[in-house]
C-alpha positions in Angstrom: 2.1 5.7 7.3 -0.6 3.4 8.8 -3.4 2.7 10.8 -3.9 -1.0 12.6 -4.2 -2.5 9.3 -0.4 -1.8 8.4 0.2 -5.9 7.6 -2.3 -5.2 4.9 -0.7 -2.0 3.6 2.7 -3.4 3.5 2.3 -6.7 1.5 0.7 -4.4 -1.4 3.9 -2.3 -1.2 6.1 -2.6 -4.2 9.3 -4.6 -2.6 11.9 -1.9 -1.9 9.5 0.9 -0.9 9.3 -0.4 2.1 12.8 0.2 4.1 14.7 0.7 0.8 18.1 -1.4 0.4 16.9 -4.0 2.9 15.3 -6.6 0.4 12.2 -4.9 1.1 9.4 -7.1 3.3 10.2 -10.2 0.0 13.0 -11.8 2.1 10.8 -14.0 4.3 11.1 -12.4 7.7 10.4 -8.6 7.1 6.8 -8.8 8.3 7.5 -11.4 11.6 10.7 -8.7 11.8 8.3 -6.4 11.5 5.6 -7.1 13.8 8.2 -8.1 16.3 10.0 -4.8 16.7 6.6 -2.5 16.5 6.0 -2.1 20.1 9.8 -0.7 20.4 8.9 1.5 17.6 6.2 2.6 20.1 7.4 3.1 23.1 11.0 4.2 21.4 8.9 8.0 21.0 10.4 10.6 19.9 14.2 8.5 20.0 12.7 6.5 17.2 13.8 2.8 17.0 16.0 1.1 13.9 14.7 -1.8 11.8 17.2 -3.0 9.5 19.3 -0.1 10.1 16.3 2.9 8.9 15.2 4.5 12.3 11.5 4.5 12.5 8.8 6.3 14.6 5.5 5.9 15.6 2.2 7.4 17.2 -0.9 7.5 17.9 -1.8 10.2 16.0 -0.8 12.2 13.5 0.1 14.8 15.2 2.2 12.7 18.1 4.1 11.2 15.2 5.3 14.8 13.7 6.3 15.4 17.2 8.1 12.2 17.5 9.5 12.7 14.3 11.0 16.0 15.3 9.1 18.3 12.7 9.6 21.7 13.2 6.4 23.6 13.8 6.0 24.6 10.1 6.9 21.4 8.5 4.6 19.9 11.2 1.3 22.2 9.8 2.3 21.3 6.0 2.6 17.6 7.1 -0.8 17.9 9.1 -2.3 19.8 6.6 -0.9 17.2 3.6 -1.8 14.3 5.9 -5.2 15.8 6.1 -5.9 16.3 2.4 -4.2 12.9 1.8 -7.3 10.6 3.9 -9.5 13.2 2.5 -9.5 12.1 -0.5 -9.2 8.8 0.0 -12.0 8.8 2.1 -14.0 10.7 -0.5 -12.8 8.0 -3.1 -13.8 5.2 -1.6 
């Protein structure tokens, strides 16, 4: 999960966290791949696109992404609600 400054997020990812199996974003091309591929993730919705072979989804908000990610309406409160706590206390310890 990220906001506009994913780039910044994903080079301080350890290696495989990010699309596990792949080589990670260490190979050379994983961010160009990356940044390439995002506005399919984007307009893929709720379909989701594939980046080295992991489907991903995207939106532009929390709540849009549980929808797009098919979350059923209880698993989509607990994510809210996780997601909510999460930047809340990142927020508060920044």
């Amino acid at each position: 999960m990220a906001d506009a400054n994913w780039k910044e997020y994903v080079q301080k990812n350890a290696p495989e966290h990010v699309y596990p199996g792949t080589g990670g974003f260490h190979d050379g091309g994983f961010l160009q791949s990356l940044e390439e591929e995002l506005p399919q993730v984007i307009a893929a919705g709720a379909e989701g696109h594939k980046i080295r072979g992991c489907v991903t989804y995207a939106g532009n908000t929390l709540e849009e992404l549980a929808d797009n990610m098919g979350l059923a309406a209880e698993v989509k409160e607990n994510f809210l609600a996780s997601m909510g706590k999460i930047v809340g206390e990142t927020v508060a310890a920044l």
